[in-house]
C-alpha positions in Angstrom: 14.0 104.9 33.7 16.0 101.5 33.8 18.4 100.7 31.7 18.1 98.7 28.5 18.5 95.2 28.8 21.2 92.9 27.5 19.7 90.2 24.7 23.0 88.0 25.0 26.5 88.5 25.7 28.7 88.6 22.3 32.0 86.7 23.0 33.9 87.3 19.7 37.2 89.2 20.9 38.8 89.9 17.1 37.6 90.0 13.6 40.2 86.8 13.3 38.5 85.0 15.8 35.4 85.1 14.3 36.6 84.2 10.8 38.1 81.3 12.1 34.3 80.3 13.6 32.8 81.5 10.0 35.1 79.2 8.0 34.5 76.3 10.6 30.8 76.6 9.9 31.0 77.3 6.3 33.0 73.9 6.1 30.6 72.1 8.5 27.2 73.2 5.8 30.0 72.6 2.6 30.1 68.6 3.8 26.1 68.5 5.2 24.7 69.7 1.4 27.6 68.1 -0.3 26.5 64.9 1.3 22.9 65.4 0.1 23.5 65.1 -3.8 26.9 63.7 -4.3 25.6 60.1 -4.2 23.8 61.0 -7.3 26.6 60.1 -9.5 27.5 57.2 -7.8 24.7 55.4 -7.5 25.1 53.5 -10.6 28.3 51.9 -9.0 27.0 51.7 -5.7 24.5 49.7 -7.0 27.2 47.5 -9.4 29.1 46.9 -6.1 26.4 45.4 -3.8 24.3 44.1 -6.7 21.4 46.6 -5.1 19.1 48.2 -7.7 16.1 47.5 -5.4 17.4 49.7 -2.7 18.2 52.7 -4.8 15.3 54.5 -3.4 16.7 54.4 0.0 20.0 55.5 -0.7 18.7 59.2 -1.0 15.6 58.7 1.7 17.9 57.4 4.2 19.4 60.5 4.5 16.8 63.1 3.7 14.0 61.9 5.8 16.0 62.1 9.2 17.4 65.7 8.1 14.3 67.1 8.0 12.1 65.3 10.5 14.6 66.1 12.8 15.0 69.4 12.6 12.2 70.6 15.3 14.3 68.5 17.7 17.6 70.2 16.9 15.6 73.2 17.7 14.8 72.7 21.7 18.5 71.3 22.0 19.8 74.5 20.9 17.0 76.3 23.4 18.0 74.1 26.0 21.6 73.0 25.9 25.0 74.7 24.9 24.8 75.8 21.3 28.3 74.5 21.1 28.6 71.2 22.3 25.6 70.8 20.6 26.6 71.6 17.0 29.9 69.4 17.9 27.4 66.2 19.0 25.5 66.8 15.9 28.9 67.3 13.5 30.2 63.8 15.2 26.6 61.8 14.6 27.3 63.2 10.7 31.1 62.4 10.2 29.9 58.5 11.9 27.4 58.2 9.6 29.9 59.1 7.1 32.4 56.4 8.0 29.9 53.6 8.0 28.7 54.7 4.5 32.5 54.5 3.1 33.3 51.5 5.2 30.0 49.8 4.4 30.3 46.1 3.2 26.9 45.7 2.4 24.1 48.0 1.3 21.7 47.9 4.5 25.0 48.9 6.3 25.3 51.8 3.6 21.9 52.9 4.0 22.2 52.8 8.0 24.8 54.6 7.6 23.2 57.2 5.6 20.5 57.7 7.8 23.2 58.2 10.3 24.4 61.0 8.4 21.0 62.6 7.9 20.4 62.3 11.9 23.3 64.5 12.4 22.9 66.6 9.4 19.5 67.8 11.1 21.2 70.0 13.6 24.1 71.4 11.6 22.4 73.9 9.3 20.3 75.7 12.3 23.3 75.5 14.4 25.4 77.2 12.2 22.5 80.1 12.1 22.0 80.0 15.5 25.6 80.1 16.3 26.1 83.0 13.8 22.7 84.8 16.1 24.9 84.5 19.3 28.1 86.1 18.0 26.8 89.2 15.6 24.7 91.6 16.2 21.5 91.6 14.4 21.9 94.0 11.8 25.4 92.4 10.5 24.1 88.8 10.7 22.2 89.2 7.2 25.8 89.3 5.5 27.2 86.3 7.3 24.1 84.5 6.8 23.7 84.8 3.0 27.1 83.5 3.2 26.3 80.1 5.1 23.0 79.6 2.6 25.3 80.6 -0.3 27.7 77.8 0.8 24.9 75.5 1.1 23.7 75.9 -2.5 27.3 75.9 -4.0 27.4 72.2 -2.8 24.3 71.4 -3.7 24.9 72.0 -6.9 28.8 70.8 -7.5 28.5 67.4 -5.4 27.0 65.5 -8.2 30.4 67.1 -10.3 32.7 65.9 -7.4 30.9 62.8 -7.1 31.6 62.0 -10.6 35.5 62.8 -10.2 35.6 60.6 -7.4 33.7 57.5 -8.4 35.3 57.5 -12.4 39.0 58.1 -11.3 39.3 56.9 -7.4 36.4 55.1 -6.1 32.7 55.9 -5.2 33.5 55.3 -1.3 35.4 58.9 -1.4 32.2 60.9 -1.8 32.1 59.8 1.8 35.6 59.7 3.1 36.1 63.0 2.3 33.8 64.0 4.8 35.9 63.3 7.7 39.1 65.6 7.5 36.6 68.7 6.2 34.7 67.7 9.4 37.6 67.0 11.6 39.1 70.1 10.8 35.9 72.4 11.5 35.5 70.6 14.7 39.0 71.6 15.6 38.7 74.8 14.9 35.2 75.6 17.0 36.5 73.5 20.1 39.4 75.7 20.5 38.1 79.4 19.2 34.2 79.2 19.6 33.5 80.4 23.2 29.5 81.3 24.0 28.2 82.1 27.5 26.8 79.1 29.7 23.3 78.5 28.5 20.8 80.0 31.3 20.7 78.0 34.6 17.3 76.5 35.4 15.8 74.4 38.0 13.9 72.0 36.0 14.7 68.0 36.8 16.0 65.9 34.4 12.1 64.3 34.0 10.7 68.0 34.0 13.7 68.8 31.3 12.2 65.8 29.3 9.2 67.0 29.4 10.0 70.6 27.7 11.9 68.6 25.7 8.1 67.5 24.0 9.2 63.8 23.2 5.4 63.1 22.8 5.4 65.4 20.4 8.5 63.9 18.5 7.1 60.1 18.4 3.8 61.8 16.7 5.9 64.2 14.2 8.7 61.8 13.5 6.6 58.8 11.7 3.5 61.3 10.5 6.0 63.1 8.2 8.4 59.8 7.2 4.9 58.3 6.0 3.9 61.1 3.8 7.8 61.3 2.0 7.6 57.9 1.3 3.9 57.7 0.0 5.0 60.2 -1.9 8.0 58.1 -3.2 6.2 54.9 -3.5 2.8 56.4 -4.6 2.6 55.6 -8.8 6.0 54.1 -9.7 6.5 51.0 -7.0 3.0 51.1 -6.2 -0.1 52.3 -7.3 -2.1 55.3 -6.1 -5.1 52.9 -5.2 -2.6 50.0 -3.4 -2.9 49.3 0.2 0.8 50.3 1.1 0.1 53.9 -0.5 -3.5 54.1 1.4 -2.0 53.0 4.7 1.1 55.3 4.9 -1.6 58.4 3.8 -3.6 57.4 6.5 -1.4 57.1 9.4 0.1 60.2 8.0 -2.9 62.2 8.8 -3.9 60.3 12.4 0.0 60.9 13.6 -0.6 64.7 12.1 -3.7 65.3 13.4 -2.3 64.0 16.7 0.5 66.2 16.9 -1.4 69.1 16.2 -3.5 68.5 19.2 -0.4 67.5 21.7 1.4 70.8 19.9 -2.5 72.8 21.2 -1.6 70.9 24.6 1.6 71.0 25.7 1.9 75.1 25.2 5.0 76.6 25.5 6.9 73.5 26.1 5.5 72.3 22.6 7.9 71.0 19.7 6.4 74.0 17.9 5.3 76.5 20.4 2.2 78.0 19.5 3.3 81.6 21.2 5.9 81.0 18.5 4.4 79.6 15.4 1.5 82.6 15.3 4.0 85.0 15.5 3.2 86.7 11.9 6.7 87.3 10.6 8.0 83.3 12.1 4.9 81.8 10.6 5.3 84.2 7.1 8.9 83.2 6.9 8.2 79.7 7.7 5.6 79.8 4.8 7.8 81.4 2.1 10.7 79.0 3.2 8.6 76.2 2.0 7.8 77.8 -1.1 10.7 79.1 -2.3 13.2 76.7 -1.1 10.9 73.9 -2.9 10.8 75.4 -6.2 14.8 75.7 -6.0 15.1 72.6 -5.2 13.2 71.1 -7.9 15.0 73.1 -10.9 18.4 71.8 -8.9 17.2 68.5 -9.2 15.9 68.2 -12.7 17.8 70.6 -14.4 20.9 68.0 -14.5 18.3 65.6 -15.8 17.7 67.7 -18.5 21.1 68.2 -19.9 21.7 64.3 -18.9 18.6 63.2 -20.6 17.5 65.1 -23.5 21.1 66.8 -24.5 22.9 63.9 -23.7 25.9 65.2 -21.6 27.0 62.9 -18.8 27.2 64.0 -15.1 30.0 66.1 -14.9 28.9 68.3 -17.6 25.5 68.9 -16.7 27.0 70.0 -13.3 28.6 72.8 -15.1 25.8 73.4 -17.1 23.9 74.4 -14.2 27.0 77.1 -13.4 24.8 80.1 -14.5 22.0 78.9 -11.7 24.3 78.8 -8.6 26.4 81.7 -9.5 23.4 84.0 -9.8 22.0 82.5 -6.9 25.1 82.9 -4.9 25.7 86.7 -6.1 22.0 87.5 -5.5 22.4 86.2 -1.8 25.0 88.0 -1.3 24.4 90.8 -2.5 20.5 91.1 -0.6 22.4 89.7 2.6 25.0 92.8 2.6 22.2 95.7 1.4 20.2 94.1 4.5 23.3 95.1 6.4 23.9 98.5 5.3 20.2 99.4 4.7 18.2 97.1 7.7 15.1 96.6 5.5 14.7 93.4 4.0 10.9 92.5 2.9 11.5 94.4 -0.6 13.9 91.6 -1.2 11.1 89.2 -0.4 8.9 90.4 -3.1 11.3 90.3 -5.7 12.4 87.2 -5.2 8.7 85.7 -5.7 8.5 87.9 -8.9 12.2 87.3 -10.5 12.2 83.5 -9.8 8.3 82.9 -11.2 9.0 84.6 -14.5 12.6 82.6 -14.7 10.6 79.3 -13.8 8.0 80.0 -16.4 10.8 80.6 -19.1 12.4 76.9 -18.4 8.5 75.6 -19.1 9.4 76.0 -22.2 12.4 74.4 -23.1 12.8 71.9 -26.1 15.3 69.2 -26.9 17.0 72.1 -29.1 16.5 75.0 -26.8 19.5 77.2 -27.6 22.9 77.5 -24.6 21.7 80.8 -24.6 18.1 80.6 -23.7 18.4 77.5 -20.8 21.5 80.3 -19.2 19.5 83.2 -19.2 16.4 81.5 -17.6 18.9 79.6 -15.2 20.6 83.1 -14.6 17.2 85.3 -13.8 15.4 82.3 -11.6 18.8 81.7 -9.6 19.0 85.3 -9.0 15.3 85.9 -8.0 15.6 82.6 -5.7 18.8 83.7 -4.7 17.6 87.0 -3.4 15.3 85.7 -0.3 17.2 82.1 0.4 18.8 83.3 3.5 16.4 85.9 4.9 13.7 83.6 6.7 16.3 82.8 9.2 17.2 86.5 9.4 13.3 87.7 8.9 12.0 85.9 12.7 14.6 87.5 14.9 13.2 90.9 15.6 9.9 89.2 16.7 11.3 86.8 19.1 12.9 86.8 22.5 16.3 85.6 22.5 15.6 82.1 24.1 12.7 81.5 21.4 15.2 82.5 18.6 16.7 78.6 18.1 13.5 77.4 17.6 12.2 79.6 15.1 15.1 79.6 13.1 14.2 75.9 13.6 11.0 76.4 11.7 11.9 77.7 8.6 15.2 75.1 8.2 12.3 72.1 8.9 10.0 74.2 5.9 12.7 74.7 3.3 14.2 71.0 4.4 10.2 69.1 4.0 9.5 71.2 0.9 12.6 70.1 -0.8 12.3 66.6 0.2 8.4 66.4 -0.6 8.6 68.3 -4.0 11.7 66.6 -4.9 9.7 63.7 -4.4 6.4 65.3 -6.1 8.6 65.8 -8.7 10.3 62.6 -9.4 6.6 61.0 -9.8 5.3 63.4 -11.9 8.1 62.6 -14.4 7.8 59.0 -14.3 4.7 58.9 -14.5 4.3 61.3 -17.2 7.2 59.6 -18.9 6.3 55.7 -19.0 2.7 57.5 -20.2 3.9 59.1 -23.4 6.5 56.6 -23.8 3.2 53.6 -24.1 1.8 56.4 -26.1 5.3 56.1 -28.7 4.3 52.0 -29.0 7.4 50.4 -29.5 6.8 46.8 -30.1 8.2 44.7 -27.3 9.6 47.5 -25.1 8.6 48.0 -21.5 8.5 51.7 -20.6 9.6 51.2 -17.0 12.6 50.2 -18.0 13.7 53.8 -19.2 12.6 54.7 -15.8 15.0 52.0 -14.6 18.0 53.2 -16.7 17.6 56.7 -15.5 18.4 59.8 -17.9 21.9 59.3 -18.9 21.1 55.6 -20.3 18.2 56.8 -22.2 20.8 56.8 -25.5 22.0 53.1 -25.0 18.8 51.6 -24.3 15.9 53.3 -26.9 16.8 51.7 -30.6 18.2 54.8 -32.8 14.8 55.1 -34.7 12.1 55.8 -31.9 14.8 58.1 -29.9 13.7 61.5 -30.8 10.2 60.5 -29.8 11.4 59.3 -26.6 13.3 62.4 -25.8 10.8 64.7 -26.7 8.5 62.4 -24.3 11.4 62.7 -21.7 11.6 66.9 -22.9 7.5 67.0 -21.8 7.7 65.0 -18.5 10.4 67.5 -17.0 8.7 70.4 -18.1 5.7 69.3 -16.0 8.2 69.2 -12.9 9.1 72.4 -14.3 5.5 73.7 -13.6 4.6 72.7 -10.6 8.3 74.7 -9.7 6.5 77.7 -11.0 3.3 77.3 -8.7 5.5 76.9 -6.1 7.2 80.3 -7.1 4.3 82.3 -7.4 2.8 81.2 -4.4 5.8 82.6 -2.3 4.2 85.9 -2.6 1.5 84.9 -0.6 2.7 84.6 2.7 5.7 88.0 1.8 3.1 90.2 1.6 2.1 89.2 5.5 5.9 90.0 6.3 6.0 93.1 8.7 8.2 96.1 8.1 10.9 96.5 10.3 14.6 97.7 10.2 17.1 95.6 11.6 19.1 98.6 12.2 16.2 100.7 14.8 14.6 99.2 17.6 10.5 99.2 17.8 7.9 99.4 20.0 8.7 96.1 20.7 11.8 96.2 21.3 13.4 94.7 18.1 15.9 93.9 17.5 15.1 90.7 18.9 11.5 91.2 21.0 12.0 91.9 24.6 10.9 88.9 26.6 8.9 91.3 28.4 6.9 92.5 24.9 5.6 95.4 24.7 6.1 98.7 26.2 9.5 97.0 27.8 12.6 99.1 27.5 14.4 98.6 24.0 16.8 95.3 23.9 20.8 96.4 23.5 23.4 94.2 21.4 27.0 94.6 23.5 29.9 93.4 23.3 30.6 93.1 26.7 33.7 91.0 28.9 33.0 88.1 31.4 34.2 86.2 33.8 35.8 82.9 31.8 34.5 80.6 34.1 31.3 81.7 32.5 32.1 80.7 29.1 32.0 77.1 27.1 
């Protein structure tokens, strides 16, 4: 009988060496997610200083549409080239973009720089996962991953807090600037203590590494998914439904898609998505529920502060902490499932209650009212958190046992490009759906000489100074209705996450299968088991 085979070789010589690489990565995702929403806040003044309320749109597209679109890319680097130097390249491209968004003296430079920012951002989250995949063994990385997703939704949710701080008492170029020491320092700390083995030697050309490298594939994928975003955007606020613009961007949409499908079909294993990979059941289940559960988060997040803003009238700041009860219970319920994982080595029952918790929390918050009680909108922020809370770091855990070591990068790849398109698309579903609905029921009110898009203009915290005293409680109930119908598609988006966990298969991170999980023998089938050791080698093999 031969001896098991060796997945990897795990480099990490002392518990204080790899906390030292945790709280490097952990600050890395804290400045990536707190870059996301912390312009929300200052917009208003960003928009003062360059005189630049036509490109507000951009301001957040800049950066989301290049962290997600990118993300597929991020994955063959990672497959390819050293996970380290990697993550670094990607950590610089963010803290650049950074600097040019402080530094900016116009706003085109600002929103280059932004996209900047969201081209770098696109390889930090996986490589933090994938970086966490080559220095734990499987069956603790469900702890220390719950822990990197925890950090991500903890910024998430303060940014817009800490944007306010900086942009009323220092100045709105801060939410940028503070990037680089957090970034600096993280960097620092993985050049000098984060030591992986060499990636695998190959004999492939520089034109043949192109090649696997699927950059077809990327000029399809790239502009197919930037077109739908920003029909999405566009579609029934700037333009109409029925406009050219809006037709034109659907349609190359689904030509670039349909496209890349069939290059995807042709290229094989050297695809952007590999279909050896995507079919897998528990990549393309955990891919699925990503994009389900990570868009219905995503859209309670996002409109949750415009609730408190817009129909309790709180400003930023405080609707930041009124959203407290949301990320705390999403944070202990990620814990919490990440360490029972660890101990126990199941993790699909977490799955199904996640789908369950979080679609009767989202249905709750359907039915809030201007005078909904503190007590109601914290219980339903407390049980949807938690519900959400339990699965948000398990995809990335749930397609390891089923893949081959080499393939792991890119399907961890999959399910950060699912829960990074579904936030961006819903977050976008959702901001047309409460327009729309808005400036609707707003007509509906008939106040003489007022232009409903105006309110839309304003945004929610203006909705006080700019309605006259005696229509406002009509308009706030007719703000009240169009969030609750963002609210609703957040709990279709919730119940359908039990779709694709029921296709999840049942294995414990803690045994090896016939397959040789934990993490599938390249071989398949019948191969001898995989082993996880800690094992010396020579330093001249390490980066």
């Amino acid at each position: 009988m031969k001896p098991p085979q060796l997945t990897r070789i795990l480099i990490v010589g002392s518990t204080l060496q790899f906390l030292i690489i945790l709280i490097a990565l952990v600050f890395a995702i804290f400045t990536v997610a707190l870059d996301g929403t912390i312009i929300v806040t200052a917009i208003p003044r960003i928009t003062d200083d360059y005189k630049s309320l036509g490109d507000v749109g951009w301001y957040g597209s800049a950066f989301s549409l290049p962290s997600s679109v990118l993300v597929p890319l991020f994955g063959k680097f990672y497959a390819f080239f050293s996970t380290k130097w990697t993550f670094l390249a990607a950590l610089f491209v963010f803290e650049v973009g950074s600097l040019i968004s402080a530094v900016a003296s116009s706003s085109v430079v600002f929103i280059v720089g932004r996209a900047i920012s969201g081209a770098g951002s696109a390889g930090i989250f996986n490589g933090a996962l994938v970086t966490i995949s080559k220095t734990t063994p499987m069956s603790k990385r469900p702890a220390y991953q719950s822990i990197i997703g925890g950090t991500y939704a903890i910024a998430t949710i303060t940014a817009p807090v800490i944007g306010g701080a900086f942009t009323d008492y220092v100045s709105w170029r801060w939410c940028f600037y503070i990037n680089l020491p957090i970034g600096a320092l993280a960097a620092a700390m993985l050049v000098f203590v984060l030591r992986l083995p060499a990636p695998p030697k190959h004999s492939k050309t520089w034109s043949q590494l192109l090649w696997s490298l699927d950059l077809v594939g990327q000029l399809l994928f790239l502009p197919s998914i930037t077109c739908i975003l920003i029909a999405l955007q566009w579609a029934g606020t700037t333009y109409a439904w029925s406009s050219a613009r809006i037709i034109a961007l659907l349609v190359v949409f689904i030509v670039l898609f349909i496209a890349f499908v069939a290059n995807e079909l042709y290229m094989g294993d050297e695809a952007t998505v590999p279909p050896r990979i995507a079919t897998k059941r528990n990549v393309a289940a955990s891919s699925i529920f990503s994009f389900f559960n990570y868009s219905q988060f995503f859209i309670f997040v996002y409109f949750i502060p415009l609730y408190f803003q817009g129909v309790k009238g709180v400003d930023a700041q405080q609707s930041g902490i009124d959203t407290i009860p949301l990320i705390v219970a999403n944070n202990i319920a990620s814990l919490t499932s990440g360490i029972l994982t660890t101990v126990f080595g199941t993790y699909v029952q977490y799955f199904y209650l996640c789908s369950v918790l979080t679609s009767v929390g989202a249905g709750l918050m359907t039915t809030w009212q201007v005078y909904t009680s503190s007590g109601t909108w914290i219980g339903c922020q407390i049980l949807s958190g938690f519900g959400t809370g339990l699965a948000l770091a398990l995809p990335q855990i749930s397609v390891q046992p089923s893949l081959a070591p080499q393939d792991i990068p890119i399907g961890i790849s999959m399910t950060i490009f699912c829960q990074f398109f579904g936030t961006a698309l819903f977050v976008s579903i959702g901001n047309n759906i409460v327009n729309t609905k808005f400036v609707d029921a707003v007509r509906t009110i008939g106040i003489p000489g007022f232009d409903a898009n105006r309110l839309v203009q304003a945004g929610a915290t203006e909705l006080r100074r700019t309605v006259d005293v005696e229509y406002l409680p009509q308009v706030l109930e007719a703000y009240n209705g169009s969030l609750r119908w963002a609210f609703r598609a957040g709990v279709i988006m919730a119940a359908l996450s039990i779709v694709p966990a029921l296709f999840l298969e049942w294995k414990n991170l803690k045994k090896p299968d016939e397959e040789g999980a934990v993490g599938a023998s390249p071989e398949g089938k019948g191969a001898e088991p995989l082993r996880e050791d800690v094992v010396k080698v020579r330093a001249d093999t390490l980066q």
